[in-house]
KEDODREN-748751 format. One line per field, with one value per residue (C-alpha): residue number from 1; residue in three letters; x, y, z. Coordinates in Angstrom, 3 decimals. Example, Ala and Ser with C-alpha at 12.3 -4.5 7.8 and 13.67 -1.06 7.14 Angstrom:
2
k: [1, 2];
r: [Ala, Ser];
u: [12.300, 13.670];
v: [-4.500, -1.060];
w: [7.800, 7.140];
// end
This chain:
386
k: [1, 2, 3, 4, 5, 6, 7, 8, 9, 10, 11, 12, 13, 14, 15, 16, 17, 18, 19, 20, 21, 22, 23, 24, 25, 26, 27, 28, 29, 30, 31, 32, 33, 34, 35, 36, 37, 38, 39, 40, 41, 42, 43, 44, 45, 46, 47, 48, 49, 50, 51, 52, 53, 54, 55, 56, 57, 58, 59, 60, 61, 62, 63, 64, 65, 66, 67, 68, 69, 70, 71, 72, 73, 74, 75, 76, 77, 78, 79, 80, 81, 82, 83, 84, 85, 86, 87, 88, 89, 90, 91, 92, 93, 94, 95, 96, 97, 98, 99, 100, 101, 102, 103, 104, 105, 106, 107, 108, 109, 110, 111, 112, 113, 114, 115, 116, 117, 118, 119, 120, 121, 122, 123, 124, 125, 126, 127, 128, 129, 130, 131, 132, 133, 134, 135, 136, 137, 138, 139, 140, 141, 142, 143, 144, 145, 146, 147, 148, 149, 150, 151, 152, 153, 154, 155, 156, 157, 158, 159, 160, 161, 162, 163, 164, 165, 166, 167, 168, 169, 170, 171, 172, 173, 174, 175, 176, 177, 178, 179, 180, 181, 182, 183, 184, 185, 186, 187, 188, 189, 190, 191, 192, 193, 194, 195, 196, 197, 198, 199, 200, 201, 202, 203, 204, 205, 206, 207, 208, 209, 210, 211, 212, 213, 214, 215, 216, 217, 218, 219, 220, 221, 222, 223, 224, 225, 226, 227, 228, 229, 230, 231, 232, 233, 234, 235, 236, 237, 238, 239, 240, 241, 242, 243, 244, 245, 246, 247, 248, 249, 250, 251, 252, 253, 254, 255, 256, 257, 258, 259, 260, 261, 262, 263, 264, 265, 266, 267, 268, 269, 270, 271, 272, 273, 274, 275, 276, 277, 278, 279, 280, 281, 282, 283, 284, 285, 286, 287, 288, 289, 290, 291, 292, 293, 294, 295, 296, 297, 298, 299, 300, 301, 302, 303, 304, 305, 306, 307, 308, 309, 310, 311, 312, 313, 314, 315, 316, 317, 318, 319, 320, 321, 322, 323, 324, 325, 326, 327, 328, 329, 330, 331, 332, 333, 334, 335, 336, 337, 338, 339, 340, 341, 342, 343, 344, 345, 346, 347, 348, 349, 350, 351, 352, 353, 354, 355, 356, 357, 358, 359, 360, 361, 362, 363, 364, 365, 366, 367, 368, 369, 370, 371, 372, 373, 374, 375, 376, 377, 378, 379, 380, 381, 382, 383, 384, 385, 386];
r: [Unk, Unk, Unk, Unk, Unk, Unk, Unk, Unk, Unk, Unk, Unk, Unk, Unk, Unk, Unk, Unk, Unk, Unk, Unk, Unk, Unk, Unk, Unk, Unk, Unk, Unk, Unk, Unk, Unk, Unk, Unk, Unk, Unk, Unk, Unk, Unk, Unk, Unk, Unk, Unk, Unk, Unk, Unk, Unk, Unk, Unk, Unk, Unk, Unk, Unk, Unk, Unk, Unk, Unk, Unk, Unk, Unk, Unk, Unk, Unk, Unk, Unk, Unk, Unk, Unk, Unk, Unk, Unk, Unk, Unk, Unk, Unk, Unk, Unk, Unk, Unk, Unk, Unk, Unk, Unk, Unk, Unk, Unk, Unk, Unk, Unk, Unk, Unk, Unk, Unk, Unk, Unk, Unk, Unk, Unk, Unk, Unk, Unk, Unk, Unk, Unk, Unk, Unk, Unk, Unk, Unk, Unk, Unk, Unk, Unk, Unk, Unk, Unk, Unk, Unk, Unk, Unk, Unk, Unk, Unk, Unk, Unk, Unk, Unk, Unk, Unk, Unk, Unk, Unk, Unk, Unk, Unk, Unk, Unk, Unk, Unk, Unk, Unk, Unk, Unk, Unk, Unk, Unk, Unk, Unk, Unk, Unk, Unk, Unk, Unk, Unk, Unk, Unk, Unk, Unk, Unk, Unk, Unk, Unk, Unk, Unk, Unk, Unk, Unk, Unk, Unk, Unk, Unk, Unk, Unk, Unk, Unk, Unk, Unk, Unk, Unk, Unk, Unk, Unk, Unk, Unk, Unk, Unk, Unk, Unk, Unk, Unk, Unk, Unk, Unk, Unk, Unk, Unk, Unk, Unk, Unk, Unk, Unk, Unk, Unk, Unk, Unk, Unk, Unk, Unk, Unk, Unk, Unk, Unk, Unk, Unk, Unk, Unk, Unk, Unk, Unk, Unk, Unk, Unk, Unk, Unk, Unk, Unk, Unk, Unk, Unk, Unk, Unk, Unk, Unk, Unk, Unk, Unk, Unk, Unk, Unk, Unk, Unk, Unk, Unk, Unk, Unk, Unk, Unk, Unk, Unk, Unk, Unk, Unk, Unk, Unk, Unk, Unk, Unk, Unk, Unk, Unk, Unk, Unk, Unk, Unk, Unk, Unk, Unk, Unk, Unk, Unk, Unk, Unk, Unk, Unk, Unk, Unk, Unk, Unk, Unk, Unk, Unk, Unk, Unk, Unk, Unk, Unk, Unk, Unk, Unk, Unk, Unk, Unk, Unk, Unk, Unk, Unk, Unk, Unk, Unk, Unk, Unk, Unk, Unk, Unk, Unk, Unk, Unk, Unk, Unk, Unk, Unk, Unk, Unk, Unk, Unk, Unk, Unk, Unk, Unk, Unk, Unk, Unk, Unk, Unk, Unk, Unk, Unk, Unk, Unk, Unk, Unk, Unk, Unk, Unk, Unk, Unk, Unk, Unk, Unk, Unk, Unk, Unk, Unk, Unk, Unk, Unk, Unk, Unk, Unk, Unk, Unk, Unk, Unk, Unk, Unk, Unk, Unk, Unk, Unk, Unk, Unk, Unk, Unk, Unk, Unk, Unk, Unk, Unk, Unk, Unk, Unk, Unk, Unk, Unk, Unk, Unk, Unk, Unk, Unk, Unk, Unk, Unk, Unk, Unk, Unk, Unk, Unk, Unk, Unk];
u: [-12.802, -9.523, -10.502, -7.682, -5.775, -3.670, -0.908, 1.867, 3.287, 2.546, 0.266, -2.432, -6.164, -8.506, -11.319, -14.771, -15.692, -12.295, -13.336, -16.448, -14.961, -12.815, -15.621, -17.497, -17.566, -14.465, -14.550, -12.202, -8.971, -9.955, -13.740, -14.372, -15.358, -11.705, -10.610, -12.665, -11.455, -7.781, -8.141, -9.588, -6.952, -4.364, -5.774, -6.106, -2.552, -1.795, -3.823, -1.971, 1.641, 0.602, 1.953, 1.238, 3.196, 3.159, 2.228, 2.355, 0.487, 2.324, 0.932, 4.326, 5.251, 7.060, 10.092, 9.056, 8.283, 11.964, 13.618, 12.148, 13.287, 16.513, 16.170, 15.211, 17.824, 21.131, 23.020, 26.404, 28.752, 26.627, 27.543, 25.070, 24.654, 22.517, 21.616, 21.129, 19.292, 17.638, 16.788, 14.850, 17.825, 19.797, 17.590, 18.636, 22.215, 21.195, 19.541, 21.856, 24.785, 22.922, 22.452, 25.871, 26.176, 29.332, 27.815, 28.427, 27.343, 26.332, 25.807, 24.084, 23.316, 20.323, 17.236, 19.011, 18.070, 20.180, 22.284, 21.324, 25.138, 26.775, 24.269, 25.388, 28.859, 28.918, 27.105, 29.942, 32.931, 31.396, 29.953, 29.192, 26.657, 23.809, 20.822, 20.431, 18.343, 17.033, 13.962, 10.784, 10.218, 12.554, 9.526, 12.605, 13.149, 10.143, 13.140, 11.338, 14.580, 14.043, 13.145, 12.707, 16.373, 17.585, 15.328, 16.524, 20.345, 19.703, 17.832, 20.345, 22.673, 22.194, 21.372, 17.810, 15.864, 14.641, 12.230, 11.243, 7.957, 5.991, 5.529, 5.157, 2.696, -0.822, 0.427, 3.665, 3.244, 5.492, 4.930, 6.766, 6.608, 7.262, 10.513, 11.657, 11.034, 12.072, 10.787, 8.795, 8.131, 5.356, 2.869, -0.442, -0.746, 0.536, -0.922, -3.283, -5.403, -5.446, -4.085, -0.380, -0.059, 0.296, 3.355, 3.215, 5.548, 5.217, 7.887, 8.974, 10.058, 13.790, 13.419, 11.720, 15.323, 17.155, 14.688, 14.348, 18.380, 18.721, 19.705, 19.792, 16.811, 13.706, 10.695, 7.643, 8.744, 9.613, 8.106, 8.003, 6.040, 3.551, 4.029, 2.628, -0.307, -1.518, -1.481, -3.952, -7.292, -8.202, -5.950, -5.051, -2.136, 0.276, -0.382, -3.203, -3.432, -4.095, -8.440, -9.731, -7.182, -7.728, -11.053, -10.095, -7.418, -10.139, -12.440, -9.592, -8.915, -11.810, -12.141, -9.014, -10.369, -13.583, -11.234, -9.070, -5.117, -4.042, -6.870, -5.325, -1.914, -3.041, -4.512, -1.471, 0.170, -2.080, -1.863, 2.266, 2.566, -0.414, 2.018, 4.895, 3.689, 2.362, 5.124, 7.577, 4.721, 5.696, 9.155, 10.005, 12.545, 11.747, 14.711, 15.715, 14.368, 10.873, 10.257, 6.612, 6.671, 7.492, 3.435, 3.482, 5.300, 6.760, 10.124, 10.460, 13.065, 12.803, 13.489, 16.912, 16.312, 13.380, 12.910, 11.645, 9.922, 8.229, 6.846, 4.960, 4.465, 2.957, 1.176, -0.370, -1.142, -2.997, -4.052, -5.036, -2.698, 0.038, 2.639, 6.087, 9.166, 12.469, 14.102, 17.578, 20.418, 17.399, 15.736, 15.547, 16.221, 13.117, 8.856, 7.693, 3.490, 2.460, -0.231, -0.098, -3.669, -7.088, -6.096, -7.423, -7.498, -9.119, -6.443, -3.512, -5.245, -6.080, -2.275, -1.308, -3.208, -2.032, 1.512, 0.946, -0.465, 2.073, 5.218, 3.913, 3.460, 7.314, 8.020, 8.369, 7.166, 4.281, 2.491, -0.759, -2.532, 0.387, 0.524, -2.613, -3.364, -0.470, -1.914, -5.317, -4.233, -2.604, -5.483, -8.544, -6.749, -6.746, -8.513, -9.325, -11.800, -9.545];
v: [-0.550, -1.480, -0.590, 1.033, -0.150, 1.879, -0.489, 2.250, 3.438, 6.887, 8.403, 6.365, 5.694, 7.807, 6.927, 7.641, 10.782, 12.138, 12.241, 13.820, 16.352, 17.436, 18.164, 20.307, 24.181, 26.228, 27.871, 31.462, 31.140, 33.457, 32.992, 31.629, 28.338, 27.609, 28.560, 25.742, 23.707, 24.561, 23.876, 20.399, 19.347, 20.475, 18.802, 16.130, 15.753, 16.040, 12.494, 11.215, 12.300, 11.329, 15.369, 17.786, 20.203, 22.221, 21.153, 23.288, 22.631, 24.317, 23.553, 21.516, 17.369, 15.529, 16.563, 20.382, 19.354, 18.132, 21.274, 23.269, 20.399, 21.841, 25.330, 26.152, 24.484, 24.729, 27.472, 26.803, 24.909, 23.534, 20.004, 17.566, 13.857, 11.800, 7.576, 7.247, 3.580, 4.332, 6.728, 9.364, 9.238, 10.016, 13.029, 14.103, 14.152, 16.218, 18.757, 19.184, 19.647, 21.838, 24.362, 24.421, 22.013, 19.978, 16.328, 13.619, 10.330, 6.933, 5.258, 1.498, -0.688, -0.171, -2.394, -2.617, -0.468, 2.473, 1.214, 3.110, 2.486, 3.895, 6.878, 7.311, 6.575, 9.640, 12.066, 11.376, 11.922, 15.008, 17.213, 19.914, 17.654, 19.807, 17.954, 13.601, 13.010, 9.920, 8.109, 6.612, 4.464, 4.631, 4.536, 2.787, 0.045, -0.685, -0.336, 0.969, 2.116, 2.023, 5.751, 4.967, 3.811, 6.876, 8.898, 8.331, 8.367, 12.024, 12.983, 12.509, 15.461, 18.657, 17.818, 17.783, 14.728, 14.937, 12.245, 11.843, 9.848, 10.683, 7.131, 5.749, 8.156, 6.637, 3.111, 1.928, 3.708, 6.868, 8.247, 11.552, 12.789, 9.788, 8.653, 12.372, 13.236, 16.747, 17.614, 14.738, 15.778, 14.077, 14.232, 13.751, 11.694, 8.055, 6.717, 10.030, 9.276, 12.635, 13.838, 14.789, 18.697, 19.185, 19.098, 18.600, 19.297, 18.734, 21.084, 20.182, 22.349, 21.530, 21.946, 25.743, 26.597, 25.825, 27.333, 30.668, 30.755, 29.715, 32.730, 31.351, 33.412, 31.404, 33.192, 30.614, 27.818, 29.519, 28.019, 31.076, 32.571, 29.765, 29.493, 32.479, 32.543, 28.676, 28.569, 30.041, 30.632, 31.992, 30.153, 30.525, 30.153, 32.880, 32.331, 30.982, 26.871, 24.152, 24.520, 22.124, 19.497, 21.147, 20.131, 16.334, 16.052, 16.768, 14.190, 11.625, 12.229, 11.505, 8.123, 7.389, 8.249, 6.378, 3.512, 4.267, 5.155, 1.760, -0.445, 1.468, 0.215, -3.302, -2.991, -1.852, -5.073, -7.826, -6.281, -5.908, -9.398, -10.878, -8.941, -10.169, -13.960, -13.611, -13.094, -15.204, -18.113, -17.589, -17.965, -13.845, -12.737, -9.710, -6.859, -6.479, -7.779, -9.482, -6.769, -6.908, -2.975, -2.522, -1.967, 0.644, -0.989, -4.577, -4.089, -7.537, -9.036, -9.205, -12.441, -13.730, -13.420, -10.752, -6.957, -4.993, -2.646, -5.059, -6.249, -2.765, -2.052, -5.338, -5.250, -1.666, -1.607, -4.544, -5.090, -1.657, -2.190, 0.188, -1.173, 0.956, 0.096, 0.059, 3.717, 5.219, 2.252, 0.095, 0.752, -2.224, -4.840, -4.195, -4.091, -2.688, -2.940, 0.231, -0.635, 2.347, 4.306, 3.360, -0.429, -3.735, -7.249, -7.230, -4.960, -6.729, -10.430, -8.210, -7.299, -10.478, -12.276, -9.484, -10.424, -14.154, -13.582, -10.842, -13.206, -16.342, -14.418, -12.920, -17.021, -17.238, -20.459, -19.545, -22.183, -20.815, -19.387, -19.780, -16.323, -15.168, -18.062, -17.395, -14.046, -15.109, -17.581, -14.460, -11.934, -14.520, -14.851, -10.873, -10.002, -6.437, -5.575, -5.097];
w: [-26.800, -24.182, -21.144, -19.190, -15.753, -14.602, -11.993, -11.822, -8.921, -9.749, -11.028, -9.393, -10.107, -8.788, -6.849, -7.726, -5.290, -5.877, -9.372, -8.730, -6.562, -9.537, -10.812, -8.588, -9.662, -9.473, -5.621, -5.733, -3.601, -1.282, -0.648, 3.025, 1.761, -0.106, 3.391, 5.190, 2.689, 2.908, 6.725, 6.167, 3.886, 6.246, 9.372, 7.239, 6.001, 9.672, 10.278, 7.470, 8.226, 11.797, 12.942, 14.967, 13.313, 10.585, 7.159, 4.031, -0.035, -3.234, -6.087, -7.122, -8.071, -5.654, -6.986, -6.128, -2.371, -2.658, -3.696, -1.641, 1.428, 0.039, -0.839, 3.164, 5.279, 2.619, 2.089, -0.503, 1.279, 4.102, 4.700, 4.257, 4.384, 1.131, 1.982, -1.688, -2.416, -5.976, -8.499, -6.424, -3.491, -6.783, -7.257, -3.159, -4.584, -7.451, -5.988, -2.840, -5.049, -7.126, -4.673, -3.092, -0.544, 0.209, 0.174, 1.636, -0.191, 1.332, -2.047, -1.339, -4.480, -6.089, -4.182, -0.846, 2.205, 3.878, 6.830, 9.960, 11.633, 8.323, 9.119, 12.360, 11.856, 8.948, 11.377, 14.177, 11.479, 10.662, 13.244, 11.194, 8.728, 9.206, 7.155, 6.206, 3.215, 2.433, 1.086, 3.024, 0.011, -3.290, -6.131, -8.124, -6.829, -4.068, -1.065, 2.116, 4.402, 8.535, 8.756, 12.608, 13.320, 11.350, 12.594, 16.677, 15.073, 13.812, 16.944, 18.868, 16.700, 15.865, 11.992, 10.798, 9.245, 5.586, 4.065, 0.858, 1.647, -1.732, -2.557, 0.792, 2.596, 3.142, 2.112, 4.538, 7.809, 8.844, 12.384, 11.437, 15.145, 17.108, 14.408, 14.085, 10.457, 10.572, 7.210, 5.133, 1.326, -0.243, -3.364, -4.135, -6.872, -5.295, -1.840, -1.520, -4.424, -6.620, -10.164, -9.522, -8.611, -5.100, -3.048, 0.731, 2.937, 6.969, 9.229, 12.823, 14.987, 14.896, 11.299, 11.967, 13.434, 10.502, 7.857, 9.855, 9.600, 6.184, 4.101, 0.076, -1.914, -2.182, -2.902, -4.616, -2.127, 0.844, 3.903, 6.103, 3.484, 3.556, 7.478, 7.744, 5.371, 5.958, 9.962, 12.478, 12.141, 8.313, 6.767, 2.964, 0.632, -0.413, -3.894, -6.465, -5.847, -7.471, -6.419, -7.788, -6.750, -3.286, -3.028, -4.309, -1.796, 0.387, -0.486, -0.704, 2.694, 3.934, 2.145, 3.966, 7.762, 6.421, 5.933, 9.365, 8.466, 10.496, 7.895, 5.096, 6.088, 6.534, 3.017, 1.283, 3.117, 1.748, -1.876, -1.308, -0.192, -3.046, -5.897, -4.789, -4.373, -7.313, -9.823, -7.671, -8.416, -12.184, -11.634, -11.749, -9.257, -7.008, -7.136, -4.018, -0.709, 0.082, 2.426, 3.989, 4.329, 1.309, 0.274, -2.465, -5.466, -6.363, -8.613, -10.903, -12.744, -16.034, -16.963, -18.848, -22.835, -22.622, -23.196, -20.698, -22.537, -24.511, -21.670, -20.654, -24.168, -25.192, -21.186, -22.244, -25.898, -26.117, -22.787, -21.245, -18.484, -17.443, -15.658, -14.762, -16.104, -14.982, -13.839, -14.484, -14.664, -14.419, -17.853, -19.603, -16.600, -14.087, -14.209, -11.666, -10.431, -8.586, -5.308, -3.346, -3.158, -4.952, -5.167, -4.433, -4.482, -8.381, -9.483, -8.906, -10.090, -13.503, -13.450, -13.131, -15.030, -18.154, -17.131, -17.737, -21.068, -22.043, -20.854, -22.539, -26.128, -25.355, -25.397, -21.313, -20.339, -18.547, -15.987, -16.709, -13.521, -11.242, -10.830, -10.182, -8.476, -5.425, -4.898, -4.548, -1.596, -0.258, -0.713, 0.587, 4.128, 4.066, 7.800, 5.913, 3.211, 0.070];
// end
């Protein structure tokens, strides 16, 4: 029997009473208790997204929560502004251009952060930029970019804020009120602890303007639609969702008010920082900066004269452990260990301790327990329960 780990940065493990929630009967869509359900999730998203305005559930991946970012503030030819730092600020450029907009492309290298003063020196050259996409965390490469510079930058114009935070909500904090996050995307099936399916988006007000004046055709993701249907008192969705995930989300939420949102933070921080110390212990360099907010995947190296798939191969067929491997251009020359969501301190020591055995077979020469031994200095000065 291999028992399974799963130490990607998406999908995530599940806890527990999320699992047994999945498992619950099969509540109809529109019976009143789906509708005291639907209003818990969405207050709940609110504590998590740290709003007080709207937030909206499609039954969608992260990459659906995107498109439909897109789909309600871009007509063709709209100008637009993309901080691209990895493969899923790639995927902004992608879908901007794909539905019409005239882009314009602040493309860093892949594992450094977005520079707010080439943000704000785009918006000023261009008046008429009307929406900045960018990334909370790029799942790529484990970048975290200062949404909170940006964010007062774009306040201060008439263009509208758009985060992709799937792999950084619930694990690297993101006041999306107070740091003016006009729209922040996200999914569940990273930091919120539930099979991928659901697609959150949360809507500010400034944002409201532009979608209410947006005129391309949208019909399954459009957020007046959903505006309409999941706000107010008997709430429900415009279409069939995703129930039973619905009622998971649920419970995962409340394991994460259990915890406190400011504890789960912490957590992520100690379990970023024991990763990281960990592989640099065994000689592995980190791609791109050793950023202490960066708390929801560590992006390796691979070292000179290896293959990086052999590494999750070898980590995963005979091990049980899934790690993630290296995305777009980065196939082949990063690992990456996901820690965002139902994670602890015995999950990454497992992972590392797999990743000493895997390397050493590959003919790395492995200083046995260096790695596993760095993190656990790291995790047993931890001041919260991991």
């Amino acid at each position: 029997m291999l028992k399974r780990f799963l130490l990607t940065p998406g999908p995530t493990p599940v806890p527990p009473e999320v699992l047994a929630a999945l498992g619950e009967p099969v509540v109809h869509h529109r019976a009143p208790r789906f509708t005291e359900i639907l209003a818990e999730v969405l207050a709940g998203l609110k504590y998590v997204f740290q709003t007080v305005n709207d937030v909206l559930v499609f039954a969608a991946s992260g990459t659906g929560a995107m498109e439909s970012a897109v789909v309600n503030v871009v007509n063709p030819g709209d100008h637009v502004l993309v901080a691209s730092v990895g493969n899923f600020g790639e995927r902004w450029l992608k879908l901007t251009r794909t539905w019409g907009a005239e882009v314009t492309a602040l493309e860093y290298e892949w594992g450094t952060k977005a520079d707010p003063a080439d943000i704000e020196k785009a918006l000023a050259a261009d008046p008429a930029i009307k929406a900045v996409f960018v990334q909370s965390s790029e799942t790529s490469t484990g970048t975290v970019n200062d949404i909170r510079a940006i964010g007062a930058i774009v306040a201060r114009t008439p263009a509208i804020l758009v985060v992709d935070a799937v792999s950084g909500l619930g694990a690297t904090d993101l006041k999306t009120d107070a740091w003016h996050v006009d729209i922040g995307v996200a999914g569940s099936q990273k930091a919120l602890m539930v099979p991928p399916g659901l697609a959150y988006v949360a809507v500010s007000e400034k944002a409201w303007q532009v979608v209410e004046a947006c005129t391309t055709p949208r019909f399954y993701f459009d957020y007046r639609t959903y505006r309409a249907k999941m706000t107010g008192d008997g709430a429900q969705t415009p279409y069939t969702p995703a129930v039973s995930l619905m009622v998971a989300q649920n419970a995962a939420i409340e394991l994460i008010r259990q915890e406190g949102l400011e504890n789960v933070f912490e957590r992520h921080r100690w379990l970023g920082r024991a990763c990281k110390a960990g592989v640099q212990a065994l000689g592995i360099e980190l791609f791109g900066p050793d950023d202490p907010d960066a708390n929801s995947v560590t992006a390796c190296k691979v070292p000179a004269g290896l293959d990086g798939g052999r590494i999750t191969k070898l980590a995963r067929d005979k091990y049980g452990v899934w790690l993630a491997g290296g995305q777009g251009r980065l196939k082949g020359q990063v690992f990456r260990f996901g820690h965002c969501g139902y994670f602890g301190a015995s999950d990454i020591l497992v992972g590392l301790g797999v990743l000493e055995m895997v390397l050493a077979e590959l003919g790395y020469d492995v200083e046995w327990g260096a790695g596993t031994g760095a993190a656990a200095q790291v995790l047993a000065q931890s001041p919260v329960q991991l």
